[in-house]
VOBAKE-650418 format. One record per residue (C-alpha): chain; x, y, z; residue in one letter; residue number from 1. Coordinates in nm, 3 decimals. Layout:
N
 mol       x       y       z type seq
   A       X       Y       Z    a NUM
...
END
This chain:
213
 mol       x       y       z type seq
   A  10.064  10.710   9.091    x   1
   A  10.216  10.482   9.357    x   2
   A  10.074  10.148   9.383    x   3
   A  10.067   9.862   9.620    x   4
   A  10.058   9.517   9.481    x   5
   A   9.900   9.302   9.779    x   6
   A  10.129   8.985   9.875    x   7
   A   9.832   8.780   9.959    x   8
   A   9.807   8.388  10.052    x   9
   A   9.406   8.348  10.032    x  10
   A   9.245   8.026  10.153    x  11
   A   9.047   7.876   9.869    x  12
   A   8.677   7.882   9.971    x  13
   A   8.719   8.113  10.325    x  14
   A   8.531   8.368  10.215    x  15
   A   8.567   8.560  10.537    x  16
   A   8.890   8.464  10.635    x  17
   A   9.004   8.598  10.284    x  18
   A   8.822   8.939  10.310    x  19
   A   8.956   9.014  10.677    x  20
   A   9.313   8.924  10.561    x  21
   A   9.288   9.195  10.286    x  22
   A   9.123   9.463  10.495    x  23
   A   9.395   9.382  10.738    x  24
   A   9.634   9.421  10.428    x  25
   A   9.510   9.748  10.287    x  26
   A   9.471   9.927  10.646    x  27
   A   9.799   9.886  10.678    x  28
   A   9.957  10.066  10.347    x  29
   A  10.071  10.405  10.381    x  30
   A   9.854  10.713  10.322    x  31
   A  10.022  10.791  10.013    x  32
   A   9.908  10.495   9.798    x  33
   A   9.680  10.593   9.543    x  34
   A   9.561  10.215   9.439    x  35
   A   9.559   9.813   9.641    x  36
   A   9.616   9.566   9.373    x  37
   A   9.490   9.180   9.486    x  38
   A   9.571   8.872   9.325    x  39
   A   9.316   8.705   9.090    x  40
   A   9.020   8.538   9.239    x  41
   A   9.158   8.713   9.593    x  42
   A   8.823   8.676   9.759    x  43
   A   8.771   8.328   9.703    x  44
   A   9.118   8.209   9.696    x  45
   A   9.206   8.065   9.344    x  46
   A   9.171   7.815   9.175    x  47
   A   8.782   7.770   9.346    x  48
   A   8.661   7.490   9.128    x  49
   A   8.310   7.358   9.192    x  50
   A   8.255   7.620   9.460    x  51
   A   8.150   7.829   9.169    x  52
   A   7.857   7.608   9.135    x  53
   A   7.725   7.660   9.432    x  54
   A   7.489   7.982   9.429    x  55
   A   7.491   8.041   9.798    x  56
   A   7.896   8.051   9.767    x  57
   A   7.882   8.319   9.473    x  58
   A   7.597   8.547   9.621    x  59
   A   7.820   8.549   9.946    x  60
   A   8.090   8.637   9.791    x  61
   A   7.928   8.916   9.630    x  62
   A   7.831   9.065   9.948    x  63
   A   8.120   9.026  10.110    x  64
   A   8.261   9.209   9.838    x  65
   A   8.051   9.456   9.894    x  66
   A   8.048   9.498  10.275    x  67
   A   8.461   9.525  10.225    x  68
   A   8.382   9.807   9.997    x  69
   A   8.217   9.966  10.325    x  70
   A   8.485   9.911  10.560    x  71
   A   8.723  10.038  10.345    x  72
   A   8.575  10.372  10.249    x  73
   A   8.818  10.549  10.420    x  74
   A   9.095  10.389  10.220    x  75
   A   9.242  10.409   9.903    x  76
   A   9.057  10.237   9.594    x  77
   A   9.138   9.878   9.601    x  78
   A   9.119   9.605   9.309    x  79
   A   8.953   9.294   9.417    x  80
   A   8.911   8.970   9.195    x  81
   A   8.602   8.783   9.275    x  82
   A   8.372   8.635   9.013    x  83
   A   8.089   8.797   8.854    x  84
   A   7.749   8.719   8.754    x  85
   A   7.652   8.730   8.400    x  86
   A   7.364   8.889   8.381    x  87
   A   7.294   8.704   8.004    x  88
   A   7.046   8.481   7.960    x  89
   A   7.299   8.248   7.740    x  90
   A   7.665   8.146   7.853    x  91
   A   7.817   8.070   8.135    x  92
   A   7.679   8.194   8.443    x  93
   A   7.985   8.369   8.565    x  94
   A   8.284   8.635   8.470    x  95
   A   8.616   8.573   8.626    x  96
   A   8.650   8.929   8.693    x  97
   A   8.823   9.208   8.931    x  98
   A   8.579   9.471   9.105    x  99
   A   8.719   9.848   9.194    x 100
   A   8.606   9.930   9.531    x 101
   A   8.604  10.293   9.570    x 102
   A   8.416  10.530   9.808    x 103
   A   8.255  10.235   9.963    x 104
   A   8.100  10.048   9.674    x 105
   A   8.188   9.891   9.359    x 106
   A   8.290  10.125   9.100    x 107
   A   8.389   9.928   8.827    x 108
   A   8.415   9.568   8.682    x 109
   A   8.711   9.485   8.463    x 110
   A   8.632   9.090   8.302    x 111
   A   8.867   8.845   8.167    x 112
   A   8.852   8.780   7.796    x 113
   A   9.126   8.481   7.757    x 114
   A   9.034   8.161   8.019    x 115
   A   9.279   7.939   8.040    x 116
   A   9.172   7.557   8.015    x 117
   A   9.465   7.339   8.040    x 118
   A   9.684   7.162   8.313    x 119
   A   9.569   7.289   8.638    x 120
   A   9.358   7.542   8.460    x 121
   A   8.957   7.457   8.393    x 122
   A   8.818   7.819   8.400    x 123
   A   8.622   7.767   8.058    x 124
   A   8.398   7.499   8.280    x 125
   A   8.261   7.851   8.484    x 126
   A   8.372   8.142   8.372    x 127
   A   8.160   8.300   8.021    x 128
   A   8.500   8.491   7.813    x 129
   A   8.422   8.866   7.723    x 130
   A   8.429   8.978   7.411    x 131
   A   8.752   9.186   7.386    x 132
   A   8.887   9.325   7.002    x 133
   A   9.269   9.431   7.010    x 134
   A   9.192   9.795   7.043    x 135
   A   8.965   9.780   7.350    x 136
   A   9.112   9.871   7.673    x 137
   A   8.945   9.790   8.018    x 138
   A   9.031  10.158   8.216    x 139
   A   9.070  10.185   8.527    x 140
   A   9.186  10.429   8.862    x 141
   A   9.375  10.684   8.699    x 142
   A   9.266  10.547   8.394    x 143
   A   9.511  10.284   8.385    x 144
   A   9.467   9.961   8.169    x 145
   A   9.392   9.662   8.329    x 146
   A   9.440   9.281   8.214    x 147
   A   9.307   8.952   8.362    x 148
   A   9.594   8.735   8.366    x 149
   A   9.609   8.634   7.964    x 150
   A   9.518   8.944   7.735    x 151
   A   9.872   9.037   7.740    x 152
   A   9.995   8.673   7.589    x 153
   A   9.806   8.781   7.277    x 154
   A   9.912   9.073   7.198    x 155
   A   9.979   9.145   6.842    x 156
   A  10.220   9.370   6.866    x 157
   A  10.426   9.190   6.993    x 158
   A  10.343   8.789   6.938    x 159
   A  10.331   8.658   6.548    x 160
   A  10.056   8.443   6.653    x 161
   A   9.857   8.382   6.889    x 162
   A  10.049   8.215   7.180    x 163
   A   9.720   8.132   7.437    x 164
   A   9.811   7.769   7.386    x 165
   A  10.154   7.800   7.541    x 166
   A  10.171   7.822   7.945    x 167
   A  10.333   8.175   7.971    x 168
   A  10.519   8.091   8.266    x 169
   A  10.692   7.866   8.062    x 170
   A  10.800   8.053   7.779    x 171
   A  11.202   8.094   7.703    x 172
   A  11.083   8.473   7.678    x 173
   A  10.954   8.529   8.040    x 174
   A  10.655   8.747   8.109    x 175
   A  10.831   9.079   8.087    x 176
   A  10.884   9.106   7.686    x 177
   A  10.517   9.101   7.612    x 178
   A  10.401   9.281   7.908    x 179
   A  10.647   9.557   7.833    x 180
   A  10.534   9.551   7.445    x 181
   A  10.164   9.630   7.632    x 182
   A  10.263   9.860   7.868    x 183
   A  10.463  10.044   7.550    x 184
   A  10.175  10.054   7.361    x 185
   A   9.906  10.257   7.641    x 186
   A  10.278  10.494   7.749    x 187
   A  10.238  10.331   8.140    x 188
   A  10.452  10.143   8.362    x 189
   A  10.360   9.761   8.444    x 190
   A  10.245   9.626   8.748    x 191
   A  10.156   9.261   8.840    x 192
   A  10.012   9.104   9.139    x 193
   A   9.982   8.704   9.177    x 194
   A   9.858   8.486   9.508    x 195
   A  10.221   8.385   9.665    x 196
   A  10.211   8.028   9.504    x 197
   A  10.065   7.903   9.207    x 198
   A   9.766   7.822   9.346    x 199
   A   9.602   7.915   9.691    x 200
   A   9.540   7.724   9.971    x 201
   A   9.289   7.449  10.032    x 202
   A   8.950   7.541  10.200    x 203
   A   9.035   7.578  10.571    x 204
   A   8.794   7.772  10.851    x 205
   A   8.919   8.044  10.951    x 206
   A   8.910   8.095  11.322    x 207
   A   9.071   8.430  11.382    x 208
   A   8.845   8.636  11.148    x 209
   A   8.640   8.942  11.264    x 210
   A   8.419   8.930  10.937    x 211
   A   8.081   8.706  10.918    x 212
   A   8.084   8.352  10.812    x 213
END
């Protein structure tokens, strides 16, 4: 399975200016790539704060999410993080989530299970945390696992306890230890896709996009 993980420098809030830059970025892979991995939060641009509380921002982003699903039909299957409604009548009102667009719609929904609220990090503030027990695995193209940014930092296989608390890109152990432990366990290779700093870009217009504002 040959994967491209999309080097992507989103514009936090640019809804369209995000979704032209990766149609622009998946139109130009090679035939032969079987899945388009996007950061987290890709459409939006990450982290989007109190943009998430503003329902006209989150039903747009849903359908640019899935008009890009449309224009890229033709392509191959492409993972796309944009947040999620929760359709619950109790919790937050959102998922921090990744959508599979395939065919020309949304085929799947992978959520995250472990927000991070610390630092930089507020995500408990919007995003509801899905329920996830140790043996549950989120499958995806090819039946590959998938983890929202976090899962990975509890694994018990590899952890003694629980290390959530601890900002994994500060561990003395790196991210590859306990990535590789996961990637052991499920007998498949890792692969990781981030924006190209820590966080994206603040909210800019975008003037050279083809896509609808």
């Amino acid at each position: 399975m040959r994967l491209a993980l999309l080097q992507l420098n989103p514009t936090i809030g640019d809804l369209a200016g995000n979704a032209d830059r990766i149609e622009r970025a998946v139109r130009a892979l090679p035939a032969e790539v079987d899945l388009a991995i996007t950061p987290e939060m890709s459409l939006t641009g990450y982290p989007p704060r109190d943009l998430l509380l503003e329902p006209g921002f989150v039903a747009r982003s849903a359908e640019l999410a899935a008009l890009l699903a449309r224009h890229l039909r033709d392509r191959c299957p492409v993972l796309l993080g944009v947040p999620e409604r929760n359709p619950a009548p109790q919790g937050r009102p959102l998922f921090n989530a990744a959508a599979l667009l395939e065919e020309g719609r949304i085929a799947y929904w992978v959520r995250k299970s472990l927000l991070p609220t610390y630092d930089v990090f507020d995500e408990d503030r919007y995003f509801e945390p899905v329920v996830w027990r140790a043996d549950d695995t989120d499958r995806g193209a090819a039946g590959g696992p998938l983890d929202l940014r976090g899962r990975a930092w509890n694994d018990r296989d590899f952890w003694l306890k629980r290390r959530y608390h601890v900002d994994p890109s500060r561990s003395p152990t790196g991210p590859e230890p306990t990535s590789w432990s996961t990637c052991r366990r499920h007998r498949l290779p890792p692969a990781s896709r981030t924006c190209v700093s820590g966080c994206c870009r603040a909210s800019r217009a975008s003037t050279t996009s083809s896509w609808p504002m």
